[in-house]
C-alpha positions in Angstrom: 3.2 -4.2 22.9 2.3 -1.8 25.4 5.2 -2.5 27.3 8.1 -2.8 24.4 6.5 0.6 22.6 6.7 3.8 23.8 2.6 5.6 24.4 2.8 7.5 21.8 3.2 4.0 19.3 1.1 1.4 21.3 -1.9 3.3 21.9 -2.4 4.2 18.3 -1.8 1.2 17.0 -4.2 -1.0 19.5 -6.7 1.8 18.0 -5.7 0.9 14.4 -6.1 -2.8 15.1 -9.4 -2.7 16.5 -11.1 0.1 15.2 -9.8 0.7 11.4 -10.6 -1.1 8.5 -8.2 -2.8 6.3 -6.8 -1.4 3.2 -7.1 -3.1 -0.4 -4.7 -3.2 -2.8 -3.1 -5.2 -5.9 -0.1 -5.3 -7.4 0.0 -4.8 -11.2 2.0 -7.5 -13.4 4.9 -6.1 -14.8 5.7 -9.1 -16.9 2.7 -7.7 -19.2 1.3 -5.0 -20.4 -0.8 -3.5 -17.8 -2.8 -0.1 -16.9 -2.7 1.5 -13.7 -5.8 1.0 -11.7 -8.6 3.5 -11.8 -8.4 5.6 -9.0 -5.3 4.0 -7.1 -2.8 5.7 -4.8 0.5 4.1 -5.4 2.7 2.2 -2.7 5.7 3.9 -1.7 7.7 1.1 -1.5 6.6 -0.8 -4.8 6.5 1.2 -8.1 3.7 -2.2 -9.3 1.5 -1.4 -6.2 -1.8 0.2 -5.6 -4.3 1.2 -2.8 -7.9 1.0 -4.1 -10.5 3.1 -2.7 -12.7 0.4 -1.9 -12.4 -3.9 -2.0 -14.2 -5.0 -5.4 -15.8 -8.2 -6.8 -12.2 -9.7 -8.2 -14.3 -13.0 -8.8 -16.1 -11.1 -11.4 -13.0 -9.2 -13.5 -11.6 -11.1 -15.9 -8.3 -8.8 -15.6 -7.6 -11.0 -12.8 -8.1 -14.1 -14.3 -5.8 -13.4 -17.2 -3.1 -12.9 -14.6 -2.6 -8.9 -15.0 -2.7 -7.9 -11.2 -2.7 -10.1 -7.9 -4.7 -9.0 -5.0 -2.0 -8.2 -2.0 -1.4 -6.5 1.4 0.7 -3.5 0.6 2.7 -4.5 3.2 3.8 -7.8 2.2 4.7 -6.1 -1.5 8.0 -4.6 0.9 9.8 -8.1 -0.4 9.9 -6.4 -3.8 12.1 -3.5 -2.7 13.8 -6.1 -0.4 15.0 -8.1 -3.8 15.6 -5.3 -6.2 17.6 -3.5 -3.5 19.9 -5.8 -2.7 20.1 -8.9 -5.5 22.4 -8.1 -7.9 22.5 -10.7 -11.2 20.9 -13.7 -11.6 19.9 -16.2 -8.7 18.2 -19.4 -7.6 15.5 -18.2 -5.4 13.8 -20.3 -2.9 10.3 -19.2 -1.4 9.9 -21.6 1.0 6.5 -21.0 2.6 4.9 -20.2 -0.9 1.6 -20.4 -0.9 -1.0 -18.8 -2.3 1.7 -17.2 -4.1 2.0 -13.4 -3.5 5.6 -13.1 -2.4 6.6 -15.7 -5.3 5.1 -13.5 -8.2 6.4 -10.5 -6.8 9.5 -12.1 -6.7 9.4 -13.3 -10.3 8.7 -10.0 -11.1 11.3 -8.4 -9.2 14.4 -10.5 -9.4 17.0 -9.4 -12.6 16.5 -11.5 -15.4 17.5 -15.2 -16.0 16.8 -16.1 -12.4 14.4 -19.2 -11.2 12.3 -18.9 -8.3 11.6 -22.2 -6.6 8.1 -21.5 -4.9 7.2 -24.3 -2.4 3.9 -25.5 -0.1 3.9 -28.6 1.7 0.1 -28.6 2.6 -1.2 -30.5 -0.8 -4.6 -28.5 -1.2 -2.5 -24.8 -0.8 0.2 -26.4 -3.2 -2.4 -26.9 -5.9 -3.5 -23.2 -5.4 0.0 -22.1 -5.2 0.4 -23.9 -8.9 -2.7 -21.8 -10.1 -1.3 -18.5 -9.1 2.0 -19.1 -10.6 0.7 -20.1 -14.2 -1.5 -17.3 -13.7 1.3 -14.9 -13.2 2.9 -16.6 -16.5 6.8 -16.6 -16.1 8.2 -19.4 -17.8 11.2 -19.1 -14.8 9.4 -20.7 -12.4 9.2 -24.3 -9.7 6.5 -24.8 -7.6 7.2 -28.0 -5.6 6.0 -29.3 -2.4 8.3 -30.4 -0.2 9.4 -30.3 4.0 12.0 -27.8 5.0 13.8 -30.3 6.4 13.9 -32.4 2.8 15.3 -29.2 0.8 18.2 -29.1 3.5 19.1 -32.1 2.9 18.9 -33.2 -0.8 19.2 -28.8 -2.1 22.3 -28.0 0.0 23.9 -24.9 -1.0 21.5 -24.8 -4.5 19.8 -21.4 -3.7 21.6 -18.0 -3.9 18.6 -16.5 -1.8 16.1 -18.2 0.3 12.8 -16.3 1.7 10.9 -18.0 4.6 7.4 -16.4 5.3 7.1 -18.4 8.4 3.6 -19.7 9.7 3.6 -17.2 12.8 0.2 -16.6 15.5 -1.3 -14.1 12.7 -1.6 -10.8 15.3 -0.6 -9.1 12.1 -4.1 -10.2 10.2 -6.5 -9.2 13.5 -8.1 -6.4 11.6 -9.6 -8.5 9.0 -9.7 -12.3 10.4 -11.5 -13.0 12.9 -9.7 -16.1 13.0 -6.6 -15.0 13.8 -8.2 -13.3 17.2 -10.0 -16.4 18.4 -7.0 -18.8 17.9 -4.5 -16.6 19.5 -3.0 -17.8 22.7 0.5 -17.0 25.0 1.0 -20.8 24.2 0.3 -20.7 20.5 3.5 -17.6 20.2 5.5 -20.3 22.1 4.6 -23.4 19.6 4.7 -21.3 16.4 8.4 -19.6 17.8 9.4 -23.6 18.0 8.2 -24.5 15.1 10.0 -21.4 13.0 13.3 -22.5 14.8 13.0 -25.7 13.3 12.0 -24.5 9.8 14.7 -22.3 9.4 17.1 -24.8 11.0 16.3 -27.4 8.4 16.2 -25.3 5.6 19.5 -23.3 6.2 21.7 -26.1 4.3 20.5 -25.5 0.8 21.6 -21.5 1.0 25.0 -21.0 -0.5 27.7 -19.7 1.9 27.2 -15.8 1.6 24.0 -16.1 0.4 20.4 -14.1 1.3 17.9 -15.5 3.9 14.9 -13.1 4.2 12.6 -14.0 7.0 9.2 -12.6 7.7 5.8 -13.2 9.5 2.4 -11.7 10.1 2.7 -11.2 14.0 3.9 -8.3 16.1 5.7 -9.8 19.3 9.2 -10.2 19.9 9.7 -14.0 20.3 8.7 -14.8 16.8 10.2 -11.9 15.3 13.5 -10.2 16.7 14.0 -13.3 19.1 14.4 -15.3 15.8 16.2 -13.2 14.7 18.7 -12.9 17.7 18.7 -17.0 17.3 20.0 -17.0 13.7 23.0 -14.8 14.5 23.9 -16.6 17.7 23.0 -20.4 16.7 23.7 -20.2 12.5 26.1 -17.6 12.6 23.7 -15.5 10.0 25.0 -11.6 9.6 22.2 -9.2 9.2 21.6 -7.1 6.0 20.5 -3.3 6.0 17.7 -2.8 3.6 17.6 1.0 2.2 14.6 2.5 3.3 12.9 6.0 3.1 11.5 7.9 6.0 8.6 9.2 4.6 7.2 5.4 4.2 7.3 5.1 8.2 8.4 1.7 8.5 9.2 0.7 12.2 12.4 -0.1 13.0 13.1 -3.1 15.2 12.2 -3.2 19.2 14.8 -3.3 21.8 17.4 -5.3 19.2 20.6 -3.9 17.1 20.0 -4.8 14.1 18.2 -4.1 11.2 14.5 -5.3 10.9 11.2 -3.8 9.6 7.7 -3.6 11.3 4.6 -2.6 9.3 2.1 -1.6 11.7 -1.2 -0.3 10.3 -1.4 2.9 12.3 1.8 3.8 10.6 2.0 2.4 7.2 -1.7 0.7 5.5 -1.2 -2.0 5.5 -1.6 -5.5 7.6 1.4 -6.3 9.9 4.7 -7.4 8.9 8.0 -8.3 10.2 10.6 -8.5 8.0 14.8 -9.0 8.5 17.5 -10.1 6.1 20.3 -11.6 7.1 23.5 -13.2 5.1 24.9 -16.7 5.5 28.5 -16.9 6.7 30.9 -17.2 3.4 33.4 -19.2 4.8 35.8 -20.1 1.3 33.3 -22.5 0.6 31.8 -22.3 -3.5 28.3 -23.3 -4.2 27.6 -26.9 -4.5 28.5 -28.6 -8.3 26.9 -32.3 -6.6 23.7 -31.9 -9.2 24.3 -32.9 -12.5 21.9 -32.2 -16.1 19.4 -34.9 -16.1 17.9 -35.9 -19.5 14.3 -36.9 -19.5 13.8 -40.6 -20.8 11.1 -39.3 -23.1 12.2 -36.3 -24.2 12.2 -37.9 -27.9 8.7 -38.0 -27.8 7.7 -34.5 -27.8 5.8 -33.8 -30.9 7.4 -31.2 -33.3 4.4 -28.9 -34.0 4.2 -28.2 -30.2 7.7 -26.3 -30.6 6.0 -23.5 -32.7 3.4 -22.6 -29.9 6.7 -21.4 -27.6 8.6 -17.7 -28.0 11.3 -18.1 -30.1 13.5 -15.7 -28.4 13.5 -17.9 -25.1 15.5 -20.8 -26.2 13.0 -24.1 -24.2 13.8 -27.8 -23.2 10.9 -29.8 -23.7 10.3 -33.1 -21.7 7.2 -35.0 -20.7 6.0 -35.5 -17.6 2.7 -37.4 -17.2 1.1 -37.0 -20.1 1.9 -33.1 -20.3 4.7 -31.8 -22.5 7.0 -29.4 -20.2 9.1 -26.9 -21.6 11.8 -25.0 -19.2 13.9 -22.6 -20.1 17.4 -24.2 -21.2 19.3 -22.0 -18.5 17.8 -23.6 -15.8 17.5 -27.1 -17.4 20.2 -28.5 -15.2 18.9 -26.9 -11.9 15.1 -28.1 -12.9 16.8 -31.4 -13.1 18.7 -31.4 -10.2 14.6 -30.1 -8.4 13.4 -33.1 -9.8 15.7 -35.3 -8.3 16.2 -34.2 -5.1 12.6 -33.0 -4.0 9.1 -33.3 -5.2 8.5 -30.5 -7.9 4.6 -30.4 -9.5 4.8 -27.7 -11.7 8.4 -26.2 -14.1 8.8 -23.7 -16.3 5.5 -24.2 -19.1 2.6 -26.8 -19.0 2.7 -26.6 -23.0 0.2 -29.3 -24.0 -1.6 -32.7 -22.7 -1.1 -35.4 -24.8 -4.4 -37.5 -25.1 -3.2 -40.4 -27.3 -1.8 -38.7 -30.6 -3.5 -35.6 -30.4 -1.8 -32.5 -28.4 -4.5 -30.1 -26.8 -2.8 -27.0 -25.2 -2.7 -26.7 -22.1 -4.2 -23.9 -19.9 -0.6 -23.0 -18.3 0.4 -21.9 -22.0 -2.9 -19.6 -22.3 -1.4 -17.6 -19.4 2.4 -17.9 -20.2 4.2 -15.2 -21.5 6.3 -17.4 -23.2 3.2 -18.2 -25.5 3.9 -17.8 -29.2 0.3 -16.4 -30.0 0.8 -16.4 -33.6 0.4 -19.8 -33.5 -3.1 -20.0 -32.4 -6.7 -18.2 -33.9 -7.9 -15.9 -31.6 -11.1 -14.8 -30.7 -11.7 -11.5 -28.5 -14.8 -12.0 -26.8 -17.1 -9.9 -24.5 -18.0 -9.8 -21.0 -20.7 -12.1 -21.0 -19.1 -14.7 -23.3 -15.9 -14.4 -20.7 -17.7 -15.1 -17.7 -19.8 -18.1 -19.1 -16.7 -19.2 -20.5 -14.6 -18.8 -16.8 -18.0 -20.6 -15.6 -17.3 -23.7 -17.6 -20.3 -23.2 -20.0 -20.0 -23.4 -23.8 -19.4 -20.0 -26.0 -19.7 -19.8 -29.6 -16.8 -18.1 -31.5 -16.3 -16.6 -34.5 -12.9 -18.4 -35.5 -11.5 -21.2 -37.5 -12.1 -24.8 -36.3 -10.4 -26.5 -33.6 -8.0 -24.7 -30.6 -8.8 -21.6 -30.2 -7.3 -18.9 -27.6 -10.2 -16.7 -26.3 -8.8 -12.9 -25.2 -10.9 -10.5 -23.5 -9.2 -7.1 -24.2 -6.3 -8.8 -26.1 -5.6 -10.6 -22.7 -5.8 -14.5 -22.7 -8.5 -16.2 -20.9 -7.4 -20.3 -22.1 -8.6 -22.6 -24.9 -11.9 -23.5 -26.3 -12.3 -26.2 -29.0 -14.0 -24.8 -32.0 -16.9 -26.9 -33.4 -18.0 -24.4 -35.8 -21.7 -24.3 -34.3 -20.2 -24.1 -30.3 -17.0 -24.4 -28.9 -16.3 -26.9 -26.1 -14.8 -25.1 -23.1 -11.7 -26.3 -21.9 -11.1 -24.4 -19.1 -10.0 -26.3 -16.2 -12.7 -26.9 -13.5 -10.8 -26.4 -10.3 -11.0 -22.8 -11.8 -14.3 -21.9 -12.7 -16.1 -19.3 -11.5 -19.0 -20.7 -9.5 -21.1 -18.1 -8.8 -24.1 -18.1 -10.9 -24.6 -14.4 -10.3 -22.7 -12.2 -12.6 -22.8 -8.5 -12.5 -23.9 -6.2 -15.2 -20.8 -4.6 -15.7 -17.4 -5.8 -15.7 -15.4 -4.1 -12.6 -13.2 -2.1 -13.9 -9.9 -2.4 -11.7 -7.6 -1.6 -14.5 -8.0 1.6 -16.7 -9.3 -0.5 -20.0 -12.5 -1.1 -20.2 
């Protein structure tokens, strides 16, 4: 860095990297009602984006369990600006390097209405957190599959209208705050990962549409895995790079030594962790968007019980299938493309997880606690406080003062999930690969958001 950057830019930021802290911030979901955060300085470049003063308990607020913010870089919230500046209608969006899920909500959140974003993991254990995040974010428009690059190239070609790669990368970018990151870091680690992103993006450029978006990015600062990719796509896939409107005042770095647009976040600049990001537009060459994938009707659809229908949104017309024992509802304008996912590469989690069926009884399922598509008129409620909601995220049983049977329990009007109501205690049916495990749990509730 010290010799692409002028003195006045590497010395500065070699001080930010070693000697600043990080910054904390969290990006408010606009897909519900939300507050601003107490105390927050808003990110320029993302109207749902805060700076807090200082890194709180998250574990402990149960704001973030009902899926009202997501704790992310400021700098990695740039893909929201990226999207709403230059996506025009709905799209099939493809996040191919999902996980844990930040880009892929803020892309769901972003992205004009009636588009599906595909979010995908291939490591099994991330995917399953990758699900998590995505129910917790609650839009009913969403995939999250787990699948190689190479397998979405070939089964997906020309499916996705946009397709965002946040590449594995050496992780300079994350130095200040994993230690990690420093002690893996090699000269021979920027050559493998540089490889390795060549090959991801090779396999995966099939299932973009001619003339459609590719937005790479990474979480590193040298050339070869950012502007040298770059340079590759253009001279090897014929990709045309996209200018991204940008203000001044947010001092984003422009590229180094290259022609064409790209965009550094560097921490003595912007707060932030680093970023790299460049979009770039595939070649239209006459060619339409693939019509190979045809609607696909799920062999037990029939079997959906009918009660289950009144616990979705009326307004968003749903198709409901099941899939192992859960009842599935998508949205019926991406039926045929959630069919054409299932067939060409392995999808784990569509649209709504309405309801597990357990022989012939139908217990809701958590993923419609947290889904905005939830019809809650169809369900007693029963607004709990703090202590009740963190036994209850703990996995302990709660009492509640409700009718018998499923109950949704709300902590400041905002769903938590389902308890069965027994009249003297409810059983807890939140899932356990979510429970809180800490058996300390503060006096007071961190108060994040500006409700309680």
């Amino acid at each position: 860095m010290i010799e692409r950057l002028a003195p006045t830019e590497a010395q500065p930021l070699l001080h930010a990297i070693s000697t600043t802290a990080a910054s904390v911030s969290v990006r408010v979901n606009t897909l519900r009602a939300v507050d601003v955060p107490l105390g927050a300085r808003l990110v320029p470049w993302c109207p749902s984006g805060f700076y807090l003063e200082q890194r709180p308990p998250f574990t402990f607020d149960t704001d973030w369990h009902a899926g009202r913010y997501y704790v992310q870089d400021a700098s990695s919230m740039f893909i929201g600006h990226v999207i709403t500046s230059l996506v025009d209608g709905p799209v099939r969006y493809l996040d191919l390097c999902a996980a844990p899920g930040g880009k892929a909500t803020a892309a769901m959140s972003a992205l004009p209405e009636g588009s599906l974003v595909v979010a995908n993991e291939v490591v099994p254990a991330r995917a399953r957190a990758l699900v998590d995040n995505v129910m917790r974010w609650g839009s009913p428009h969403a995939v999250v599959a787990s699948s190689l690059p190479a397998q979405w190239g070939q089964k997906m070609r020309n499916f996705f209208d946009v397709v965002a790669a946040d590449v594995p990368c050496s992780g300079e970018g994350m130095m200040r705050k994993d230690d990690e990151a420093v002690s893996q870091w090699s000269p021979a680690l920027v050559e493998q990962c540089a490889a390795r992103q060549r090959s991801i993006v090779s396999d995966v450029w099939p299932a973009l549409r001619p003339g459609g978006l590719f937005i790479y990015s990474t979480c590193t600062y040298n050339r070869q895995e950012n502007e040298a990719m770059v340079q590759w796509l253009i001279d090897q896939l014929g990709a045309q790079p996209v200018a991204v409107p940008v203000r001044e005042e947010w001092q984003i770095h422009p590229a180094i030594d290259a022609d064409f647009p790209a965009y550094r976040f560097m921490p003595h600049r912007t707060p932030g962790e680093g970023l790299f990001m460049a979009v770039l537009r595939k070649p239209d060459e006459g060619l339409s968007a693939s019509s190979l994938f045809k609607k696909v009707k799920s062999a037990r659809e029939g079997a959906v019980p009918a009660t289950v229908k009144s616990w979705l949104r009326a307004d968003v017309p749903m198709a409901l299938t099941v899939h192992a024992d859960t009842v599935v509802a998508v949205p019926r304008l991406h039926e045929e493309a959630v069919a054409a996912l299932r067939q060409g590469v392995n999808v784990i989690h569509a649209g709504v997880a309405v309801a597990s069926l357990k022989g012939k009884t139908c217990v809701p399922h958590h993923g419609l606690a947290l889904s905005t598509a939830l019809e809650r008129d169809a369900f007693a409620e029963a607004e709990v406080d703090y202590r009740t909601a963190m036994a209850y995220l703990r996995g302990e049983a709660v009492v509640v003062d409700a009718p018998r049977g499923p109950v949704l329990l709300t902590r400041d009007g905002a769903a938590l999930g389902w308890v069965n109501n027994l009249g003297n205690r409810a059983n807890n049916l939140y899932p356990k690969g979510l429970r809180v495990l800490s058996s300390h749990i503060p006096d007071t509730e961190p108060a994040i958001l500006g409700r309680h």
